[in-house]
N, C-alpha and C positions, 0 to 999 in steps of 0.2 A: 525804754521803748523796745530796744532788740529783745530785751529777754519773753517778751510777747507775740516772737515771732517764731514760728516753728521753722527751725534751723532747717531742714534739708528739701522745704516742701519747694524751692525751684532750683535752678541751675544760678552757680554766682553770676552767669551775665542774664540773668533775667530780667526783664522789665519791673516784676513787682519789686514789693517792700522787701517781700523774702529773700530776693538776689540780693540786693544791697547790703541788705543783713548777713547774708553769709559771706560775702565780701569783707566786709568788715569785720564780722569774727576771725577771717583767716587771716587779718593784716593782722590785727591783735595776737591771734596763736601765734606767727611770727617774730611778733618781740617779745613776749613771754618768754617763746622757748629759748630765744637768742640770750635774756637778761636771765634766765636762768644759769645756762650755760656760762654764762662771759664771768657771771658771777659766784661759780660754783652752787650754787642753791640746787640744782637737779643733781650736782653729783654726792653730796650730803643725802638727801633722801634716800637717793639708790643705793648708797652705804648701811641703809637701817630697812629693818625687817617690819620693825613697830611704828607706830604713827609718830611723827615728831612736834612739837611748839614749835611758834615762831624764835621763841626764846632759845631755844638748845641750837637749831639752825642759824639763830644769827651769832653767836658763840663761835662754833663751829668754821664757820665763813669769815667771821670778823665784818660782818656787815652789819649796820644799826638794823636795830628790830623794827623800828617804824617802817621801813622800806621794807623787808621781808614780809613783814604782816601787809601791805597793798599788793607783791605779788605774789604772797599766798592766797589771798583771797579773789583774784583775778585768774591766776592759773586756774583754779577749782573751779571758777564758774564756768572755763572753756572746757574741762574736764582732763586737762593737762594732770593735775593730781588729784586725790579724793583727802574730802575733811572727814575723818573721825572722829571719834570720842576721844579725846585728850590728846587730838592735833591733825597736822596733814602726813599722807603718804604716798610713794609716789607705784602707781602701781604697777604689777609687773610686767603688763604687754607693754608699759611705757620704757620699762627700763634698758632694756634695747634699743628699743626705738630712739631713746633722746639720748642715752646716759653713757652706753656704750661702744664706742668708736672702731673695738674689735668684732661687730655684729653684723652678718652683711645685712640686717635688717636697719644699722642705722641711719638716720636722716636727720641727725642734730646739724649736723653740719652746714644742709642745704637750709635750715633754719635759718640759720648764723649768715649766711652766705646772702640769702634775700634781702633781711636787714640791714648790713655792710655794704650791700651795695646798691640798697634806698639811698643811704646815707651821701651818697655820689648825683643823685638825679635832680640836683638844682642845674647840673650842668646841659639839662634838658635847653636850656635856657637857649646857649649857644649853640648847640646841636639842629635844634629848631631853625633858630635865623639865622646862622653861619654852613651849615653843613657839617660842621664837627665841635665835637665835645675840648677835644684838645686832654691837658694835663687832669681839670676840674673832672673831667669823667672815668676816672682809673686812681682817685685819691688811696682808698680805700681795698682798692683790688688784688692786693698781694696778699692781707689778711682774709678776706672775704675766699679768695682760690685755697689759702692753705685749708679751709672751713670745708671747704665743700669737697674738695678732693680725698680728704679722709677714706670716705665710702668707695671711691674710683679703688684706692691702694687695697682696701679691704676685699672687693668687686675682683682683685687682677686676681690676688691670691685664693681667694673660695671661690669664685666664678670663671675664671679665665682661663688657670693653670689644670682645673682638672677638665678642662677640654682641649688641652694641649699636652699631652702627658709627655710628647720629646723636650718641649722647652721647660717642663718640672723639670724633668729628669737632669736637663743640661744647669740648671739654675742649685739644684743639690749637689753636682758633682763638681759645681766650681770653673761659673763665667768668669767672663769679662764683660761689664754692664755700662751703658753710656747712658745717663741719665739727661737728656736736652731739655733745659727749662726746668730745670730741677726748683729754684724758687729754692726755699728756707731749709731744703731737702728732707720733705716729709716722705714722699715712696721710696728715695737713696737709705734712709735709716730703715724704715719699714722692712724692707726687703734685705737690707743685709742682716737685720736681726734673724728673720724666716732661713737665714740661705747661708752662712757661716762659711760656704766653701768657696764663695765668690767675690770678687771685686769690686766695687764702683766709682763710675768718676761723674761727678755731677758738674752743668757748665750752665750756667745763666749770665748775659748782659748784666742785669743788676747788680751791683758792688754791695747793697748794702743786704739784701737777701745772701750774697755767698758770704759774707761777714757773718749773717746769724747762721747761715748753714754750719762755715765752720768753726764756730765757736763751740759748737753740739759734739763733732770727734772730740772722743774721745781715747787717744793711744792708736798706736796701731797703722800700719798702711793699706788697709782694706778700701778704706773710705778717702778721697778727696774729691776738693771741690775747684772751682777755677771760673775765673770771667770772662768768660766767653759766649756769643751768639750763635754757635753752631751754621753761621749761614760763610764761614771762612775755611780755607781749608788747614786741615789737622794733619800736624806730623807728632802719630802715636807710635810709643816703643815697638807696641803688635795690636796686629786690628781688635776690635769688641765681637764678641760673640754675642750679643744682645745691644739694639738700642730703644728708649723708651721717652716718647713724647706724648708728656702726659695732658693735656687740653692746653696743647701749645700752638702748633699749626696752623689754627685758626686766625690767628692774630700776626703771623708772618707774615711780610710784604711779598718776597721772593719763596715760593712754597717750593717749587722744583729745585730751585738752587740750593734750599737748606737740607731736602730729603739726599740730594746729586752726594752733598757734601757726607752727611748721616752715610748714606751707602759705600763712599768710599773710607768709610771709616769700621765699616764692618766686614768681620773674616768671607771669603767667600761663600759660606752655608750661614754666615749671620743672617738674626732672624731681627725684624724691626716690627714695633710694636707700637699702634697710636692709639690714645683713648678721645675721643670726640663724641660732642653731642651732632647728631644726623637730622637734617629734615627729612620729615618721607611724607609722602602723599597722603592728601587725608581720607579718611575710611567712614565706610556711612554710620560706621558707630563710634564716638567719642574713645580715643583714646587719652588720659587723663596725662601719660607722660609726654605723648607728642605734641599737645596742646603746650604744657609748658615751657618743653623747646621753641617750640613758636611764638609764643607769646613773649620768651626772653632774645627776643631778635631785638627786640629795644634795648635791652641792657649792652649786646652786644656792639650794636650800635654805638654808644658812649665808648666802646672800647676800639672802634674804629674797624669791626669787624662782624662776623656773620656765621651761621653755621653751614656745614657740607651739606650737601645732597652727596649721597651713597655713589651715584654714576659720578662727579666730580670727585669727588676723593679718591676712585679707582685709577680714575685717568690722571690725575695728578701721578698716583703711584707708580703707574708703571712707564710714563716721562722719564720718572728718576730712573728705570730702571730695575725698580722693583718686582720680582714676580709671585705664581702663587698669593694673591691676597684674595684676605679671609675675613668675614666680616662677624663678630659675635655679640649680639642685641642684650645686654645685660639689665634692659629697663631705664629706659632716657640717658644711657651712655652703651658706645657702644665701640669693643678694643676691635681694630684692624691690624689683624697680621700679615706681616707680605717678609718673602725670601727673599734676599738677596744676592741668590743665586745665578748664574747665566740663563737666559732665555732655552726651555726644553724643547718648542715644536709647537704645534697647533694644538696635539693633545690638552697639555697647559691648561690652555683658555677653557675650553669643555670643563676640564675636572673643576675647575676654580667654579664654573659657572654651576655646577653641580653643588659642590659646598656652598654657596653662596645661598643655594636653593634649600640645604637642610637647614643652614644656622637657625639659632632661635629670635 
């Protein structure tokens, strides 16, 4: 029946058949792209130039061909790959797109991420009629954040940094980096690979996320990790020149207290660094990525949390103490930078309120 339905002719919350129908193509392109992915089958095609069999692909993978041939033949009809003559391929606006993870155009991630964390929403259940989800709503969440944060890490380095050109500049010359909520330490690796002259110490509550963080060092004292919640205070050798809370904040009980703490953990001109998704007001013309911030206030929810509004997040920052912050819109995330320098004058506030005014 869907395939009788012209895919774009309303809006997915439409009334007609046609909404429903793109609704549900897009649940479907969501675990394609995910069971592509989880199952290497998208990074196989991206590998090959020429059309492939199900057969060579399931090879390849080590997955039975009867499963590969249902999601080849699925993917093709959402237009995920194209079938040719003597097999599928996967093509090339796609391969960015799904396949690779060093592209700031990729979004495999938030794929992976949606899926992962469907997989949590029975706990809708208890949510509903208790007021909170509890443990059932965060099963899945640690895999689901490494998924989706990919494009953040990818996002600081091609998006962030060349709008920051003193914090490149300090990051090639060789920080000291506090990674808060580091998780499995995908932007602690990320980033010392990019930055060779620098530091990092990666700190998350989780025991069994810093288990797999450091089980990845490999040699060397550039890199460690440790179990910690950053909301306590730190007796470091010498303060960080940088710290980075990468969509961590949100979900902190004591927001000021853990920022109080981050600042006294950073040199006098440390720079602190947040990546967070923002609510912002809605605009008479759809915007398609602040809709989906919106709209994942439910997910959030399960997680016992919410996202900032821009004026709350300023004021939060400079509670702690923080000044100079700076807000930079990268497309449904967005880094805040704030000094953690002494308070300059009233000047300050104007300049910030100026930049605030150019950001994108």
């Amino acid at each position: 029946m869907l395939s009788r339905v012209k895919r774009n002719s309303s809006a997915p919350g439409g009334k007609s058949l046609s909404g429903v129908a793109n609704a549900s193509i897009g649940f479907y392109t969501v675990w394609i792209v995910h069971l592509g992915r989880r199952y290497g089958i998208l990074e196989a095609f991206s590998r090959r130039k020429r059309p492939a069999g199900t057969k060579s692909i399931a090879h390849v993978t080590h997955l039975a061909e009867r499963a590969v041939q249902v999601w080849c033949e699925a993917a093709r009809s959402l237009g995920v790959i194209d079938g040719k003559r003597g097999g599928y391929r996967l093509p090339a606006k796609h391969r960015a797109l799904l396949a690779d993870p060093y592209d700031l155009r990729f979004l495999g991630g938030q794929f992976s991420y949606l899926a992962l964390r469907s997989l949590d929403f029975e706990a809708f259940d208890d949510f509903f009629r208790r007021g909170e989800a509890g443990a059932a709503g965060v099963r899945h969440l640690r895999e689901a954040a490494d998924e989706a944060t990919r494009w953040d890490h990818t996002s600081f380095l091609k998006f962030l940094l060349p709008c920051m050109p003193k914090l490149s500049a300090r990051l090639r010359a060789g920080a000291r980096v506090l990674d808060v909520g580091c998780g499995t330490g995908g932007w602690t690796f990320r980033m010392a690979d990019a930055f060779p002259r620098s530091s990092f110490t990666g700190i998350d509550p989780d025991r069994k996320a810093i288990r797999i963080a450091g089980g990845k060092v490999r040699g060397g004292n550039r890199i460690c990790f440790r179990v910690a919640n950053g909301g306590e205070p730190r007796n470091e050798s010498a303060p960080f020149d940088i710290a980075y809370l990468g969509e961590v904040l949100y979900g902190v009980g004591d927001k000021v207290g853990l920022l109080r703490n981050v600042k006294r953990s950073l040199a006098a001109n440390g720079t602190l660094v947040l990546a967070e998704g923002l609510v912002t007001p809605p605009r008479r013309t759809p915007d398609p990525a602040a809709q989906l911030v919106a709209a994942m206030g439910l997910d959030f929810a399960l997680q016992g949390a919410r996202f900032f509004e821009k004026p709350e997040l300023e004021s939060l920052l400079r509670k702690a103490g923080f000044r100079r912050v700076e807000f930079h819109d990268a497309g449904g995330l967005w880094f805040v930078v704030a000094n953690a320098g002494p308070k300059q004058g009233g000047s300050e506030r104007r300049g910030a309120a100026r930049r605030a005014r150019g950001d994108r």
